[in-house]
SEVEXTI-735623 format. One record per residue (C-alpha): residue in three letters; x, y, z. Coordinates in nm, 3 decimals, decimal comma. Example, Ala and Ser with C-alpha at 12.3 -4.5 7.8 and 13.67 -1.06 7.14 Angstrom:
// residues 2
<aa ALA; px 1,230; py -0,450; pz 0,780>
<aa SER; px 1,367; py -0,106; pz 0,714>
//
This chain:
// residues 84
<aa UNK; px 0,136; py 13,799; pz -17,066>
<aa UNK; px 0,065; py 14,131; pz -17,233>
<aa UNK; px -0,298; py 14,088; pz -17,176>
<aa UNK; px -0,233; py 14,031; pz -16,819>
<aa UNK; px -0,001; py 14,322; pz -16,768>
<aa UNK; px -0,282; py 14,558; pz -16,943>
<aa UNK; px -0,532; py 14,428; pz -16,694>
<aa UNK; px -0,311; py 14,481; pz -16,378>
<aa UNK; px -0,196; py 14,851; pz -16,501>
<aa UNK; px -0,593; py 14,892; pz -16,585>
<aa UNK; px -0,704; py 14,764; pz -16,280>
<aa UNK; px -0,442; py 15,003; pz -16,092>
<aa UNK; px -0,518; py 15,301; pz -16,264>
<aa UNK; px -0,929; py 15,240; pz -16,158>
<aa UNK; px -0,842; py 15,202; pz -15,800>
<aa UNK; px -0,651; py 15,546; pz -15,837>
<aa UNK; px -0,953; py 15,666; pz -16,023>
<aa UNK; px -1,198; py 15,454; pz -15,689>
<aa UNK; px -0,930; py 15,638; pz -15,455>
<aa UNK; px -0,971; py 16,024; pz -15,545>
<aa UNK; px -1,312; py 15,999; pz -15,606>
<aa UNK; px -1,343; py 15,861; pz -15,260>
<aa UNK; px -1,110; py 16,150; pz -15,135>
<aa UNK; px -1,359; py 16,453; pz -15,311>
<aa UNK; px -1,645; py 16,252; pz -15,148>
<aa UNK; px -1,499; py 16,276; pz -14,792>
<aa UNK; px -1,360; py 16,634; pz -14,824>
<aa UNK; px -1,724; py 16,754; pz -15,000>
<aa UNK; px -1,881; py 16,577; pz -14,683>
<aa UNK; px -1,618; py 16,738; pz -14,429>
<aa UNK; px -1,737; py 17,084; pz -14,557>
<aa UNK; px -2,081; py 17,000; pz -14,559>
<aa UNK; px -2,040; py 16,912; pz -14,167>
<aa UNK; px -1,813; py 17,252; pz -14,120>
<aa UNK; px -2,130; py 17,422; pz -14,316>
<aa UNK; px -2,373; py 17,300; pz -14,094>
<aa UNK; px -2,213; py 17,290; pz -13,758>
<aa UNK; px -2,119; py 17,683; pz -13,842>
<aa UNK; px -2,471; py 17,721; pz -13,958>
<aa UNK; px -2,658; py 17,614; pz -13,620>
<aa UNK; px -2,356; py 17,796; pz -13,409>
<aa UNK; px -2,463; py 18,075; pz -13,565>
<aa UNK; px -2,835; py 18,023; pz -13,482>
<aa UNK; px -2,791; py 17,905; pz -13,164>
<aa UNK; px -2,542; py 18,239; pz -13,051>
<aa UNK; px -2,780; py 18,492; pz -13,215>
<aa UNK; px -3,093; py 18,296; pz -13,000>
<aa UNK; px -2,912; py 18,342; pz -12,719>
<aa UNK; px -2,832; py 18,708; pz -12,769>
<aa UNK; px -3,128; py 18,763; pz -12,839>
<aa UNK; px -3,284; py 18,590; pz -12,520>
<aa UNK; px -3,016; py 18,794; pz -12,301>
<aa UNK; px -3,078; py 19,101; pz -12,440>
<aa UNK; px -3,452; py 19,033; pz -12,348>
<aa UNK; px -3,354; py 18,914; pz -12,042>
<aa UNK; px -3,142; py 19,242; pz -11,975>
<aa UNK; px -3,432; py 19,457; pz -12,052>
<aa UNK; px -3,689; py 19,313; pz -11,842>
<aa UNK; px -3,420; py 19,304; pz -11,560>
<aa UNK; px -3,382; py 19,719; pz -11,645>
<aa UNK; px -3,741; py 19,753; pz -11,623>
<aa UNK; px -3,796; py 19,580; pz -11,314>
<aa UNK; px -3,515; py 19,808; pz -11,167>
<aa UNK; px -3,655; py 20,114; pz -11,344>
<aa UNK; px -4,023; py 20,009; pz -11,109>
<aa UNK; px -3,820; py 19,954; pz -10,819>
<aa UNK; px -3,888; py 20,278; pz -10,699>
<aa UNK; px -4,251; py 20,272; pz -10,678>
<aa UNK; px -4,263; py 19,887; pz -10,625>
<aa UNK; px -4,117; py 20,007; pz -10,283>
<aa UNK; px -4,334; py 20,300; pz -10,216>
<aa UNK; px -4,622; py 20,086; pz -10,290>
<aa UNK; px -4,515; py 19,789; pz -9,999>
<aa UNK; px -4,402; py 20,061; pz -9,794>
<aa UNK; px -4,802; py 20,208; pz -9,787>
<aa UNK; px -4,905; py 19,871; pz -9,786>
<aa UNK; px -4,713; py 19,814; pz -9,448>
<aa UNK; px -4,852; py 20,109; pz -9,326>
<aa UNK; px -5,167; py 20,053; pz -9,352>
<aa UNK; px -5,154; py 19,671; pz -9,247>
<aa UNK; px -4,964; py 19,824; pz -8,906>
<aa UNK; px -5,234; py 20,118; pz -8,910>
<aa UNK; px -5,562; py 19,966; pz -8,974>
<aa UNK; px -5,715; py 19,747; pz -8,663>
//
């Protein structure tokens, strides 16, 4: 009976040992995830600031030629009416 009893309480005291190892496994792996999710957030948001700030200047620049991109269709019309 004794040898029994020592078996059951050693037995026990391994699945609490199985049990919390399990549980730092899982949490390690849950901030691994967090890690890497936050990781390509981060790429994906500074990417896309990046592209709109590119976008925002080439949108400035095509205002900033607006001017002349006007005079230029407006001489163009001219001489399409002008020249038969």
């Amino acid at each position: 009976m004794f040898g029994s009893n020592h078996r059951m309480v050693s037995n026990r005291e391994s699945a609490r040992r199985s049990r919390k190892r399990n549980q730092a496994h899982l949490a390690d792996l849950e901030t691994q995830v967090t890690t890497t999710m936050f990781s390509l957030f981060s790429t994906v948001l500074v990417q896309m600031l990046s592209f709109h700030i590119g976008f925002s200047i080439s949108v400035l620049d095509f205002f900033s030629f607006t001017p002349e991109i006007t005079e230029i269709c407006e001489i163009r019309d001219l001489n399409i009416k002008y020249n038969f």
